[in-house]
N, C-alpha and C positions, 0 to 999 in steps of 0.2 A: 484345501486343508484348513482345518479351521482352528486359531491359537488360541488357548485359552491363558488368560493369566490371571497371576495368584495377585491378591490383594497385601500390604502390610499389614501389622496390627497397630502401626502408627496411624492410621488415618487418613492415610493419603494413598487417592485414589489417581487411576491413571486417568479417572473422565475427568478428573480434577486440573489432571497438567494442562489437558489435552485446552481445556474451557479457559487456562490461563493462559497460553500458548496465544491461544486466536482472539482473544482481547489485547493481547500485546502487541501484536500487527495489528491491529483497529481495523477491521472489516467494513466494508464500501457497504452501503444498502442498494447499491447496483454497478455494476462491473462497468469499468471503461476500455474498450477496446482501443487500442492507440497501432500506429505501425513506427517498427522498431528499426534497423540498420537492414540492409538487402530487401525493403519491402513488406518484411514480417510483421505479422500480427500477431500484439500480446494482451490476453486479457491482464487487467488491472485492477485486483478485488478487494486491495486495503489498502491502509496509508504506509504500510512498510513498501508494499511493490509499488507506491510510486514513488518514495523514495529512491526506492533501486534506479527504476526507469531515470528521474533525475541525477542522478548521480554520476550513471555510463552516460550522459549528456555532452554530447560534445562540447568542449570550451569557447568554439568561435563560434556556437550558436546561444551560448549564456547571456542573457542579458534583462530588464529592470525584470519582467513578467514572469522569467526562471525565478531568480534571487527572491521576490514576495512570493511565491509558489511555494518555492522550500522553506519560505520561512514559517508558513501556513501550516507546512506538513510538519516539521521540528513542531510549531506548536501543539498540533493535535498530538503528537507523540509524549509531551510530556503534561499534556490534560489541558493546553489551554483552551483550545476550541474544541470541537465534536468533528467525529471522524465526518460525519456530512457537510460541513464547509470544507473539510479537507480536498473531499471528490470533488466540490463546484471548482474550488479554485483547481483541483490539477486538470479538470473536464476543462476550465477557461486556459489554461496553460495548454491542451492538446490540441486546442483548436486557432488558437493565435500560431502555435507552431503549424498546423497545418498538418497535425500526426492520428488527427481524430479519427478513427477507421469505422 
């Protein structure tokens, strides 16, 4: 079934949110697989979902490599670096944890 939807006569467009939406997460230019609690694999395709992943981090496994990881990722989030340092440093974070899949 296929939805069609109406546009406003304000100018705003839904491809418009949509393009806002996903520069807001800052999109990886390559996905990081990491494994998550019970063995799971999660892909990881911007700096909001590794945020996330950092966040449900356990606390007795937080330590200097987490804390500059997030700090990385806060900064790509409010413009200071580019989502592409974000991915190195959380790709360097997945793999010192040892979560890199």
């Amino acid at each position: 079934m296929e939805q069609v939807m109406e546009h406003s006569h304000t100018g705003h467009q839904p491809q418009d949110e949509a393009a806002a939406e996903k520069q807001l997460r800052m999109p990886f230019g390559r996905t990081v697989c990491v494994r998550i609690a019970d063995n799971k694999k999660r892909e990881v395709k911007s700096v909001r979902g590794a945020c996330e992943i950092l966040i449900d981090w356990p606390h007795s496994r937080r330590g200097p490599v987490y804390q500059s990881t997030m700090e990385v990722l806060q900064s790509a989030l409010s413009g200071k670096v580019s989502a592409e340092e974000a991915h190195d440093a959380f790709v360097a974070f997945a793999k010192h944890a040892d979560v890199l899949a």
